[in-house]
Every structure is written in structure tokens, then in C-alpha cells.
N, C-alpha and C positions, 0 to 999 in steps of 0.2 A: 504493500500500500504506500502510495505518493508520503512524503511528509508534509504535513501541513502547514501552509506558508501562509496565508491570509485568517483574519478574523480571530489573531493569537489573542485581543486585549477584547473582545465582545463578549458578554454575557447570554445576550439574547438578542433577536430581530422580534418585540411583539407587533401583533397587526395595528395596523392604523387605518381608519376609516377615512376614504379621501373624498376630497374636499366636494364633490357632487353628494355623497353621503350627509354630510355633515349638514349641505344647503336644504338638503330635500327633510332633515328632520329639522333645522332653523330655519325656515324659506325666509328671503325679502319680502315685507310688504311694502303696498302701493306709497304710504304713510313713510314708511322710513326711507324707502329710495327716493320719495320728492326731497326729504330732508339733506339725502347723500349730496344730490346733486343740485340743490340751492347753497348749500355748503359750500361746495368744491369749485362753484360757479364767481361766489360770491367772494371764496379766496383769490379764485383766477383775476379774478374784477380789479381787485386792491392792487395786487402785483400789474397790473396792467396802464395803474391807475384809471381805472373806468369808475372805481370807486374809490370816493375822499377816505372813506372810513378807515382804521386800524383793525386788524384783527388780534385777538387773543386767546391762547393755546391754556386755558387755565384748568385745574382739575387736582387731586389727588395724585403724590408723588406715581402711584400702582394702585390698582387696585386688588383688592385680597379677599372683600366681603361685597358680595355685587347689592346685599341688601342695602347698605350704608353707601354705597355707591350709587345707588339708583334714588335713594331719598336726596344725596349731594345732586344729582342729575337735575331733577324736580326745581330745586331751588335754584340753580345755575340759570335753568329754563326761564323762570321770574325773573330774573335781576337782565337775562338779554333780552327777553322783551321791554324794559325799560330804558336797558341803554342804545337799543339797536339802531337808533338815527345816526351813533356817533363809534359805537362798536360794533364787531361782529364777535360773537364769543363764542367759541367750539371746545368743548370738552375735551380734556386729557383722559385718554382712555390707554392707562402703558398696563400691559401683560408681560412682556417681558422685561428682566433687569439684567443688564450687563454686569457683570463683576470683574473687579479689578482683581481677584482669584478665585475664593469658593462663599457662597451663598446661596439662599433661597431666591430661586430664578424667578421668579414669577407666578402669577397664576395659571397660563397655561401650562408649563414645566410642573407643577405641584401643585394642585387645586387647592387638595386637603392639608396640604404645607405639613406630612408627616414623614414628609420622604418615598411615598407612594409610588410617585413620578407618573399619575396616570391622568399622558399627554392627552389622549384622546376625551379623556372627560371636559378635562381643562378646556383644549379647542371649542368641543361644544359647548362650553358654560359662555366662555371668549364672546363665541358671537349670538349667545342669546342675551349677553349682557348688551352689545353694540346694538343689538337690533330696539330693546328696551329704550336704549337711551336715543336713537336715532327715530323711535317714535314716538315719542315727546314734541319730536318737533328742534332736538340739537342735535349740531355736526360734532363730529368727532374726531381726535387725530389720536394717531398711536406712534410709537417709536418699531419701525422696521429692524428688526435684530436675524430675526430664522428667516431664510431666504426664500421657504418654502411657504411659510404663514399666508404670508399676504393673499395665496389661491384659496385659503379659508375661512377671511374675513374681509377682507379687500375691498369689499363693492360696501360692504359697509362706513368705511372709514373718508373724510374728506382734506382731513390734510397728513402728510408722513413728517417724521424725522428721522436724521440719520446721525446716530449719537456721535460724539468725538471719539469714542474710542473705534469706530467705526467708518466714518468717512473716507479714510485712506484705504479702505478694502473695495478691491477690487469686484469682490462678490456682490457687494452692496451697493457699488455703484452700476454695476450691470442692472441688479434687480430695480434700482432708480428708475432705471432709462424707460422699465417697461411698466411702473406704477400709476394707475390712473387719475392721482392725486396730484398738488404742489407738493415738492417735496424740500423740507429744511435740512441742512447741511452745517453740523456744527461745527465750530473749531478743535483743534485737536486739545486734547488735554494738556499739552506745555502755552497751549495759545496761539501759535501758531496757523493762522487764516488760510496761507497757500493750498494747505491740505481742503480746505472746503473749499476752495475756489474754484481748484482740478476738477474735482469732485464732480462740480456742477456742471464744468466742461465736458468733463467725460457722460454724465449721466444726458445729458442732453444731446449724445449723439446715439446711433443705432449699433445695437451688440447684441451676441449670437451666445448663447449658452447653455450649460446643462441645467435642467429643473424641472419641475413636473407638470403634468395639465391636469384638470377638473377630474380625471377619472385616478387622478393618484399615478398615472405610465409616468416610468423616465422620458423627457422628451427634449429635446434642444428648442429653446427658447430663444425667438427672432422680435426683438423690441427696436420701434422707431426712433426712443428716445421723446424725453422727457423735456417740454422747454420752460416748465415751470420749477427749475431749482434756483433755489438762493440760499445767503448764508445765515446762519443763528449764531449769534457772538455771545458765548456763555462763559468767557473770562479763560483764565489758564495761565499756570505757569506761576501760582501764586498770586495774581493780579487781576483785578477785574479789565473788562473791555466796551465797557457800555458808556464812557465816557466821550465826552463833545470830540477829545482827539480821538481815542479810539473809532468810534465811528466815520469821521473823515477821512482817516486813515484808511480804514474798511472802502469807502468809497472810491477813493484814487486805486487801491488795488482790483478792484472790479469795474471799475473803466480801464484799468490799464489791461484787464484780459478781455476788454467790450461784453462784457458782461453789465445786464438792470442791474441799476444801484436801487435792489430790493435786501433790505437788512430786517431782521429779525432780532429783539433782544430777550435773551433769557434771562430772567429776575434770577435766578437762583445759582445753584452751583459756585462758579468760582465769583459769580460775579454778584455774590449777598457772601462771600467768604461763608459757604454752605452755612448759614445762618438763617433759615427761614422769617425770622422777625427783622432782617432788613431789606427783605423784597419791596417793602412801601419804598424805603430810600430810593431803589434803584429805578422803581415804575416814575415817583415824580421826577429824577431828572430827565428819563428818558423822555416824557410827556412835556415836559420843559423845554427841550430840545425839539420837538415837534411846532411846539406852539411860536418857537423861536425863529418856524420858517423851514427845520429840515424836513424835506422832502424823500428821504430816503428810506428812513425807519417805516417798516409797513406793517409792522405786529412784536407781540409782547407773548412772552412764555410767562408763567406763573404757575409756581405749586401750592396747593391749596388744598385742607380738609375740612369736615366738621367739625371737630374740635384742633387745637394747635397740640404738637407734639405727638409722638406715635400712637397710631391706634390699638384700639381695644380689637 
């Protein structure tokens, strides 16, 4: 008998129900796809400037308990119908979490957060939570991590991000090219902009690659490319980046690639020195800077719970 050369570090291949499976017991309704795409429309708008308004990416760091998630959803609902002359506000809806080594990934990765790892529950909690909150009547954006995800949730979601530790992957910028949302492009974690600026270059041209279709087959995937990316300036390196030079700065480098001077600022991370009680400081300069005339900044990240500090 052969000696065995592949599959020395796998435990197991368990089944996974593909993404056709997964729609036909979560179908889209009529309600939540008008939501998707006045959403996705109404992002395309702002980056277009077709619309004055800012948009804002605001919601729970992850979400872990879809109950408490979906009552945060409700109220979010309230507060954008009041500001919607001047905001557009889309729900943060993150399942997965990158780690800078080992952690609890997410809800899809771990519903029951016991070590379980039962992906396939997760998936379909994922998008029976997405479809809840996208029939309310709010958009929603997610952070794109598993390259395969997006054929499981995808039509649900209206705007992506593509985390900093993330961007300079080439996997992720292919999967860009062929998402049908705007897609955010952070800066890397030392802060470093070039890497999302590429990013946006690359994701906005056509690329051919390995990944799956609706029935769950390996297939090679042929995307047009994406011409809704921009960058999100979420600080790094020790230092925030959402300041008057930072931003100009940001600007000159994305005309210097002829790239829309469409900028994105993340309240949080490096740039509230991961401090969630200084995201107000950073939202008023940023709005400060708006009302001062720049024309660039087109939306705001913000992490936000029911209560402050880690949930129950």
C-alpha cells in the first residue's frame, strides 16, 4: 500500500450543506431584498456623490446572541429613520473574527461558543439572522474573512469590509473583485494605506479563480471586478489616522493612483486607541472636518452595543 502523503494534519472532512441548501431553508424575501438593494444603491449613491448624505457602518463589535442582536437591530431601525435626511445607517453585522493567533472565531465558526465548531448550524443561524435584520427595513454590512461565505449570505449583505489584517491577501482581493456590494479596504495594521490602495486597484479589475458555486462544486470563478472599492483609515502603527493631515494625506495618495477620493473613517481600533468610550472624540472631528468643507470622507465605522463593555 502507497504511503500516505496528503491529509497527515486532518481530523475529519464533515458534510457541509451548500449554499443552495442553506437559501432554500433561509429563502430571500420580497421585504428584505428591497432592503438589500436600496442599501447597496444608496451606498453606490454617496461614493458617487449622487448622494450629499454620509453613510454609517454602526452595530455590535460580532454578534454572539442574535436575540440581543435583533432587539439592537429594532432600535438602530428608529434612530435611521430619524436621521435619514442626513444619514444613511447600515448595520454591522460581523460573524466572523480574525485573530491575531487563537480565539473564539465567531458565530459562524462556533454558534454555541463550546468548541463545537458546528459551521453548518452557524451558516444557517448567519443568514437567518441577516435576513431578520434586512427585514426591518436595515442594510447591513459584514466583514468578508472565509472566501467561500459570501455564496451563503451575500445577496443578503449591502456593504463588505476587508479587515487590515486582510487586504494585502490576494484571496481577498480576488473574492472583492466579484462581490456585489461596495467594498471597504482597511489599512494594514502598522498603518500603512498603500496596502489598501492596491487592494482597490486590484479588486477592481477582472480575476479568475478557485471557489465554489451555489451547489457547493469546486468551480473556477470568473469576476468583472468590483469599481466600488475605497479605503477605511482605522489608524495603525500605534497612531490614529482620522486626522485633518491624515486624511489629506489619504487623499493625495489616491489621486496619485487616480483613484475617488472616497475615504471611510473607523471610530474604533487604532484610531479610539481601542478604547471604545473615545469613538464620540473621533466621530466629532471627523464631522468637523466635513462640515469644514471636506468632501472626501463618505462614511463612518462605529462599534456599538446595548449596554457598554462586554456582553452578557
Amino acid at each position: 500500500m502507497p504511503t500516505q502523503t496528503e491529509n497527515l494534519n486532518v481530523l475529519a472532512f464533515d458534510h457541509m450543506p451548500s449554499p443552495d441548501e442553506v437559501k432554500a431553508r433561509v429563502p430571500l424575501t420580497e421585504r428584505a431584498a428591497a432592503a438589500v438593494i436600496a442599501g447597496r444603491k444608496a451606498v453606490m449613491d454617496i461614493l458617487d456623490r449622487k448622494d450629499p448624505r454620509v453613510f454609517v457602518v454602526v452595530g455590535p463589535c460580532s454578534i454572539h446572541d442574535p436575540v440581543a442582536g435583533l432587539d439592537y437591530a429594532r432600535r438602530l431601525k428608529a434612530l435611521a429613520d430619524e436621521v435619514s435626511d442626513v444619514l444613511l445607517l447600515v448595520m454591522r453585522v460581523y460573524f466572523e473574527k480574525p485573530r491575531t493567533s487563537t480565539g473564539w472565531k465567531g458565530y459562524i465558526n462556533d454558534p454555541y461558543m463550546d468548541d463545537s465548531f458546528r459551521i453548518d448550524v452557524g451558516m444557517e443561524r448567519a443568514r437567518k439572522f441577516l435576513l431578520d435584520v434586512c427585514e426591518l427595513g436595515l442594510p447591513t454590512a459584514t466583514e468578508a474573512l472565509d472566501p467561500i461565505a459570501p455564496q451563503y449570505y451575500g445577496d443578503l449583505i449591502a456593504w463588505t469590509a476587508i479587515g487590515a489584517r486582510t487586504s494585502e491577501s490576494q484571496t481577498h482581493r480576488e473574492m472583492a473583485s466579484g462581490l456585489s456590494t461596495p467594498v471597504g479596504f482597511k489599512n494594514a495594521t502598522d498603518g500603512d494605506l498603500e496596502v489598501a490602495i492596491n487592494a482597490i486597484l486590484s479588486a477592481g479589475s477582472p480575476h479568475s479563480f478557485l471557489g465554489i458555486n451555489s451547489q457547493g462544486q469546486s468551480a473556477v470563478t470568473r469576476t468583472r471586478g468590483n469599481r466600488y472599492g475605497h479605503v477605511v483609515l482605522r489608524g495603525g502603527g500605534g497612531r490614529p489616522n482620522y486626522d485633518t493631515v491624515s486624511v489629506s494625506l489619504a487623499e493625495q495618495a489616491l489621486a496619485k493612483a487616480r483613484l475617488a477620493k472616497n475615504i471611510v473613517v473607523d471610530c474604533s481600533h487604532a484610531n479610539s486607541w481601542k478604547k471604545p468610550e473615545y469613538q464620540p472624540l473621533v466621530m466629532k472631528d471627523v464631522m468637523h472636518q466635513i462640515r469644514e468643507g471636506n468632501q472626501s470622507i463618505v462614511g463612518l465605522m462605529i462599534e456599538s452595543n446595548l449596554e457598554a463593555g462586554n456582553q452578557p
